[in-house]
C-alpha positions in Angstrom: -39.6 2.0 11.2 -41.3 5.2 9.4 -37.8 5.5 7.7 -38.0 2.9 5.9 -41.0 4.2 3.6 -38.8 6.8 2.1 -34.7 7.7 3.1 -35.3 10.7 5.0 -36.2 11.9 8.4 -39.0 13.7 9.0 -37.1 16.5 10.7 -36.0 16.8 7.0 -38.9 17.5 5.5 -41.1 21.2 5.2 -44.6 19.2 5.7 -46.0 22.8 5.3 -44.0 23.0 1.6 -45.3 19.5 1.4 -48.8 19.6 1.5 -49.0 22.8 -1.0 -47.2 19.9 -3.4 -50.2 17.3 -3.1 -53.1 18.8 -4.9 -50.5 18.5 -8.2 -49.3 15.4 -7.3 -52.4 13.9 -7.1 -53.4 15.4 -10.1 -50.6 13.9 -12.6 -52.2 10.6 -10.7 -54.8 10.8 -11.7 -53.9 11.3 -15.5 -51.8 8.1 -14.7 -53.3 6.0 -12.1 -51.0 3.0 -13.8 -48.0 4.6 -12.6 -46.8 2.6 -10.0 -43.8 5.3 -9.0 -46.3 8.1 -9.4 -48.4 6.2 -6.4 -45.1 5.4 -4.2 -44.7 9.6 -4.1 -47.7 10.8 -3.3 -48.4 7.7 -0.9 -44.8 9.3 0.5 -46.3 12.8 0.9 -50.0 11.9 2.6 -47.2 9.7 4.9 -44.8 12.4 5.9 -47.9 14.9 6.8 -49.1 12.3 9.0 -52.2 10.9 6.9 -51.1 7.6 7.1 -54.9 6.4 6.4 -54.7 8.1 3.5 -51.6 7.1 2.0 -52.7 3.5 3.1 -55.7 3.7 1.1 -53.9 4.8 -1.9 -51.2 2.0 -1.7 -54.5 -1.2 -1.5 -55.8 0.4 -4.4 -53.0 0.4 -6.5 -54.2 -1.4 -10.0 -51.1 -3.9 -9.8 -51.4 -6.1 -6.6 -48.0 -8.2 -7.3 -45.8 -4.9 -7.7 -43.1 -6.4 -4.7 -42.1 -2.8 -3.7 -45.8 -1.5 -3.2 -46.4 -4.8 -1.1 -43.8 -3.7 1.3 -44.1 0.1 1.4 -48.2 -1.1 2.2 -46.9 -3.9 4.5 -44.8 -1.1 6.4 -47.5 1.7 6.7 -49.5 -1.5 8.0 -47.4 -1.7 10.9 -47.1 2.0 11.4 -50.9 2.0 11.8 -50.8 -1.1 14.0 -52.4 -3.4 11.3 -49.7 -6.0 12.2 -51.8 -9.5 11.0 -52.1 -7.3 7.7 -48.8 -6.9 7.5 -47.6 -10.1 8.5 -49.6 -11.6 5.3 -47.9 -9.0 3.0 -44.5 -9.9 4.2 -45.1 -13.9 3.6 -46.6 -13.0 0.4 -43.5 -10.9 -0.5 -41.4 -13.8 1.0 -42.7 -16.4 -0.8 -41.8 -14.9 -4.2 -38.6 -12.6 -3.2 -37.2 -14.3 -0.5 -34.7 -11.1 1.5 -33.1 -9.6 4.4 -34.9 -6.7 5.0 -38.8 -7.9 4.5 -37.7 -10.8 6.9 -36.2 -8.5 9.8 -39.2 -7.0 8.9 -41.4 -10.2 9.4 -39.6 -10.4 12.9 -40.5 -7.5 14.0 -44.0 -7.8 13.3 -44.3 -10.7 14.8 -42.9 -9.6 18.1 -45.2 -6.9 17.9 -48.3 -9.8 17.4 -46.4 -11.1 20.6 -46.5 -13.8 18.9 -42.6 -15.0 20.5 -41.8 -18.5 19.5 -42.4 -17.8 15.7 -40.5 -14.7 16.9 -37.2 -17.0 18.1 -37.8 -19.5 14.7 -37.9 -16.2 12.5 -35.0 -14.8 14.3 -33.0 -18.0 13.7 -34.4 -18.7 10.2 -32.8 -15.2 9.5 -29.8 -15.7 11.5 -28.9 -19.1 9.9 -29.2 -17.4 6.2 -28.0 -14.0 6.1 -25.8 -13.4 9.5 -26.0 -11.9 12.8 -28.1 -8.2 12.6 -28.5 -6.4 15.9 -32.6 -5.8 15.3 -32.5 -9.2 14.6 -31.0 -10.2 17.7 -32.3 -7.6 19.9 -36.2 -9.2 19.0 -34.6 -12.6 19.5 -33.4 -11.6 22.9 -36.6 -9.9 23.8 -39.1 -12.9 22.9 -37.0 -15.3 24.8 -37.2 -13.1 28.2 -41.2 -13.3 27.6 -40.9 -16.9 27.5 -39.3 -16.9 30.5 -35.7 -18.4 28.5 -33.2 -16.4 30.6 -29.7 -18.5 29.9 -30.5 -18.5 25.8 -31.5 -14.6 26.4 -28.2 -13.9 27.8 -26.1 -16.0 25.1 -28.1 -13.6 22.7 -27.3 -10.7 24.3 -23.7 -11.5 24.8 -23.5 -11.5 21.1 -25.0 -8.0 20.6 -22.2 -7.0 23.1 -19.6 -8.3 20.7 -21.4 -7.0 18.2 -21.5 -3.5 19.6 -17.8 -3.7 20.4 -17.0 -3.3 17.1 -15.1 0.5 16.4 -17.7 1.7 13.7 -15.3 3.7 12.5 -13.4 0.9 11.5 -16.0 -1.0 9.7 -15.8 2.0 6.9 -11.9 1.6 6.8 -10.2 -1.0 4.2 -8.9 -4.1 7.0 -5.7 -3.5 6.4 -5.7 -0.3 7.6 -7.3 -1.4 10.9 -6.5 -3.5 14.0 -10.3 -4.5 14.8 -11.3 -8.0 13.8 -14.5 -6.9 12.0 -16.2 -10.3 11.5 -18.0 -10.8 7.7 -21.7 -10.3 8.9 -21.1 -6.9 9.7 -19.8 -5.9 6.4 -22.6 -7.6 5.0 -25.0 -5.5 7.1 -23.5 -2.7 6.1 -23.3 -3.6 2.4 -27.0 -4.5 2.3 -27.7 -0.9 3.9 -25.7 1.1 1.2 -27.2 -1.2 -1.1 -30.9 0.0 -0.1 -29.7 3.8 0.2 -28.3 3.6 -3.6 -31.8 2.7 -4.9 -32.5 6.2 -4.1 -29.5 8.4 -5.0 -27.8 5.8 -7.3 -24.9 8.6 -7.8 -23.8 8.9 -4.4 -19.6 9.2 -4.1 -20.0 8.6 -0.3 -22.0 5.5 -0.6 -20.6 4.2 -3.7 -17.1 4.4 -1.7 -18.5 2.4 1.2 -20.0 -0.1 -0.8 -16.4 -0.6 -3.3 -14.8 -0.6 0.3 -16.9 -3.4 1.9 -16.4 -5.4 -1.1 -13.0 -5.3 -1.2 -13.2 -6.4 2.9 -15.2 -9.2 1.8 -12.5 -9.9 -1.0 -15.1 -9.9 -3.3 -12.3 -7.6 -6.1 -14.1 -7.2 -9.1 -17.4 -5.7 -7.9 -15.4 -3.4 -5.5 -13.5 -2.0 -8.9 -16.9 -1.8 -11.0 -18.3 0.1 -8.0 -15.3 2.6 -8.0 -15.5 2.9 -11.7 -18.9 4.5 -10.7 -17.6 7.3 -9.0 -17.9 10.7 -10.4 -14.5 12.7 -11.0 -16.8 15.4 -9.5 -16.8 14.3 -6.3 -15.5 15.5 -3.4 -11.6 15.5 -2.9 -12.0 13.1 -0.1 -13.6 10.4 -1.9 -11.9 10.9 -5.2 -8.4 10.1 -2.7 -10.2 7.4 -1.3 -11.2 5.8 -4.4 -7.3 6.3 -5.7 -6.6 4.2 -2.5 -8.7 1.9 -2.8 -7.4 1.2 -6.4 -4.3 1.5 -4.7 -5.3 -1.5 -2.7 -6.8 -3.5 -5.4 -2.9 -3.3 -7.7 -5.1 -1.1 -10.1 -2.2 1.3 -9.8 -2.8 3.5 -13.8 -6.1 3.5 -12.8 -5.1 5.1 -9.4 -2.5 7.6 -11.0 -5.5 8.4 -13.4 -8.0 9.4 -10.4 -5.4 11.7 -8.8 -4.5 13.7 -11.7 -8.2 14.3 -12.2 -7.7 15.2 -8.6 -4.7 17.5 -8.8 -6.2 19.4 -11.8 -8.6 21.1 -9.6 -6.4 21.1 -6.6 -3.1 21.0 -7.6 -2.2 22.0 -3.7 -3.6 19.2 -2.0 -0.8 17.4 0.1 -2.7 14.4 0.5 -3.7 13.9 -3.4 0.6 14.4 -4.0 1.6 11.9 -1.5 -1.0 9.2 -2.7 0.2 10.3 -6.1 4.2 9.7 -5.3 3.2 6.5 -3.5 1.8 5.6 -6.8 4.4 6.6 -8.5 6.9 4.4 -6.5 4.8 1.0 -7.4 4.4 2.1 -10.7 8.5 2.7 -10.5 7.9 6.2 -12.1 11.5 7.4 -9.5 12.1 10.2 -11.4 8.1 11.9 -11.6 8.5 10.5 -7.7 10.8 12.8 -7.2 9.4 15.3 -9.3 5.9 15.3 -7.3 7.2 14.9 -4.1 8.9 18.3 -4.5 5.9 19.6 -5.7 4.7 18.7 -2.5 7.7 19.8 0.0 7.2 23.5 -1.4 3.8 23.7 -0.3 4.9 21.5 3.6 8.8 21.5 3.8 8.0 19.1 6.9 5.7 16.7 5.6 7.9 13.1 6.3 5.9 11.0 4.4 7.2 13.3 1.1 10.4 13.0 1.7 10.4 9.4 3.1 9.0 8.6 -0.7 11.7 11.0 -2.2 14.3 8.8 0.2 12.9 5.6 -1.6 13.0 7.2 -4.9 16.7 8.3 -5.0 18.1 4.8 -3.0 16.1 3.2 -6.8 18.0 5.2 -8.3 21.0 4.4 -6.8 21.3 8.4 -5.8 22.9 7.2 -2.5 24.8 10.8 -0.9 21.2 12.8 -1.9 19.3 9.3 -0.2 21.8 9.8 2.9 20.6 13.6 3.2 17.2 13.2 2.9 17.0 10.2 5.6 18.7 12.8 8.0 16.5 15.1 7.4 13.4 12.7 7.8 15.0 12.2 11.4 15.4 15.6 12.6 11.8 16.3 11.7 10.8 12.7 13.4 13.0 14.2 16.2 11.0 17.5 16.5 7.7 15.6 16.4 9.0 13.2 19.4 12.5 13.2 20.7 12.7 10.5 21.8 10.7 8.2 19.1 12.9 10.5 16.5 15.9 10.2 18.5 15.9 6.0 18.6 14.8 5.7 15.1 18.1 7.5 14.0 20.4 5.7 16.6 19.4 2.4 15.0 20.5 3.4 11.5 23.7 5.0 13.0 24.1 1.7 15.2 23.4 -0.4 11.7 26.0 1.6 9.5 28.6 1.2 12.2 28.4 5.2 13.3 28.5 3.9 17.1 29.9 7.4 18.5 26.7 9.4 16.8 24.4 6.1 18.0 25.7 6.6 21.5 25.0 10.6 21.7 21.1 9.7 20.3 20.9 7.0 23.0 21.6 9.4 25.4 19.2 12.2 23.8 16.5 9.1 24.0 17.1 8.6 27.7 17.0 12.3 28.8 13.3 12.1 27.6 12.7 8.9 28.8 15.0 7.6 31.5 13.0 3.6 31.1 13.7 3.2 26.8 15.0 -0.2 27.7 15.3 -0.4 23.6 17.9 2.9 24.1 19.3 1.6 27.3 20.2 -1.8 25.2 21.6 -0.4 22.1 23.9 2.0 24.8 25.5 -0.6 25.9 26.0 -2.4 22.5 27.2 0.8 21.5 29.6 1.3 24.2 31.2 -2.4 23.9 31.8 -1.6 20.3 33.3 2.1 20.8 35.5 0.1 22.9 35.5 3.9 25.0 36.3 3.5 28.2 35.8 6.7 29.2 31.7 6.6 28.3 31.6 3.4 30.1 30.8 4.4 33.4 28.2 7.1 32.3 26.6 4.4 29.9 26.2 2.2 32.9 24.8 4.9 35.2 22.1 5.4 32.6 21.7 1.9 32.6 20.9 1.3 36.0 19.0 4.0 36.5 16.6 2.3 33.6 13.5 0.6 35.2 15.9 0.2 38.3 18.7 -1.4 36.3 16.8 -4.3 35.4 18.4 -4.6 31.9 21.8 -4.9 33.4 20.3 -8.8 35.2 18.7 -10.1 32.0 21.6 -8.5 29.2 
């Protein structure tokens, strides 16, 4: 838990830069032993270079005993040192008047380390019943109730870890609409609570700040995920400034959106992504004519990027622009075609099936079946095909394909 004094690693840190930088440091403290900050840092550095005794020593004799965040930095160097009944007192102090997550997973870890298991399990729950599961949590929980010999109520706990550690990480970070994993609430929260920590130190942070308006918005908690993107520096990153557009996106903030990627496209007026987010916009904004406009913009830089001209197709049926609607869907069809033939190929056969082109529906069948013999979906709309050509000719070749799908099968249940 040495992170947890400061939000780096100490693989990050020169120690050798770091203890030229103390004699100064301790100096200005010295001019200001009031300054409670001023003690956090150079407690910090004596920490990083390993003199924990020292940086201990500095934190009990801080002049303000009540200041919550020395408590818990002290509380923590405690434990690194093995002071653990120390500890334990500063976190039930801290407790009593700020009752949180993080002293209290805290708490639980001290007291496994005491050994002291039952308060252990009751600490565990006490935490569990108030803020959700937490794997530390749990994994404590799990490990004091082996010690006291409590195998079945071990196991329950650890078969919640293991749906708790199912869980795609990557798709916790994702909005849960774009996702297919049930992420349950308490692991958002988790999450949240961890960003919420990291901001305390680098409280302009586009990554975080994107995480945290994107956990909100999972928890459908709308406004605070806006106020959090509103946060977000037009300097950051192309990345986050699309994500924060999408995420406005999401939230029906759609000028606000259309703001963020013009900010965007001024300093990268190429990006494809930025001018499909930006035509997407555009469409529920029901701009059709600057749709069209930036999806062009677009297509000269990728002449094959589908979800362009799927937006231009959009744009131009609005408009009622149905011949220039009619070439761009083909068009969006041979490229689907290139990417997979027989994906491509089906997709089109259903809108030539739909608008009564059966003779062009039955040659794209065919083209789906030549790459894969078993499209029962093709196989199906053949034969539909077929019985309303009315061709006899392409009968008997429609129903050799069809029996030689997944051993004629569709031919018993159709």
């Amino acid at each position: 838990m040495e992170f947890q004094i400061k939000k780096v690693e100490k693989g990050d840190i020169d120690t050798e830069e770091l203890k030229k930088q103390i004699p100064g440091w301790c100096s200005l403290l010295k001019k200001s032993p009031d300054d409670e900050r001023l003690r956090i840092i150079v407690a910090s550095m004596f920490y990083f270079i390993d003199e924990k005794e020292k940086s201990l020593e500095l934190l009990k004799n801080a002049p303000d005993n009540e200041n919550m965040e020395l408590k818990e930095i002290t509380a923590i160097v405690y434990m690194d040192l093995n002071y653990y009944n120390e500890a334990l007192e500063l976190f039930n102090e801290i407790l009593d008047a700020d009752y949180n997550r993080s002293v209290l997973d805290l708490k639980v870890d001290c007291l496994f380390f005491l050994g002291k298991f039952e308060d252990v399990v009751k600490t565990a729950d006490e935490y569990l019943e108030v803020f959700g599961n937490n794997l530390d949590v749990l994994t404590n929980k799990k490990a004091a109730l082996k010690k006291l010999n409590r195998k079945n109520e071990a196991e329950e706990v650890n078969n919640i870890i293991s749906n708790l550690n199912a869980v795609n990480k990557f798709a916790v970070y994702m909005p849960k609409d774009q996702t297919d994993e049930v992420i349950p609430d308490e692991i958002y929260e988790s999450e949240l609570e961890l960003c919420f920590n990291d901001l305390k130190y680098n409280p302009d942070d586009s990554t975080v700040l994107i995480a945290i308006a994107t956990f909100l918005y999972n928890l459908d908690r709308r406004d605070e995920s806006i106020e959090y993107l509103d946060k977000i520096s037009d300097d950051a990153d192309s990345v986050t400034i699309n994500a924060k557009a999408c995420m406005f996106m999401k939230l029906e903030k759609f000028p606000k959106a259309l703001e963020t990627l013009n900010k965007s496209l001024k300093k990268d007026k190429t990006n494809i992504i930025t001018l499909i987010s930006k035509s997407e916009c555009l469409m529920e904004l029901k701009k059709y004519e600057e749709v069209l406009v930036c999806a062009d913009e677009g297509l000269e830089i990728d002449k094959t990027n589908i979800p362009l001209w799927k937006n231009k197709f959009c744009a131009l049926i609005e408009l009622d622009r149905l011949i220039e609607a009619k070439e761009v869907q083909d068009l969006i069809f041979d490229l689907e075609i290139a990417n997979d033939k027989a994906e491509g190929s089906l997709k089109k056969a259903i809108n030539r099936f739909y608008s009564m082109e059966y003779r062009e529906c039955l040659n794209l069948c065919y083209d789906v079946l030549d790459a894969d013999k078993d499209n029962e979906e093709a196989a199906i709309l053949m034969m539909n095909a077929v019985y309303l050509l009315g061709d006899l000719t392409e009968a008997p070749k429609a129903l050799y394909r069809a029996l030689n799908c997944n051993n004629g099968e569709i031919l018993t249940r159709n």
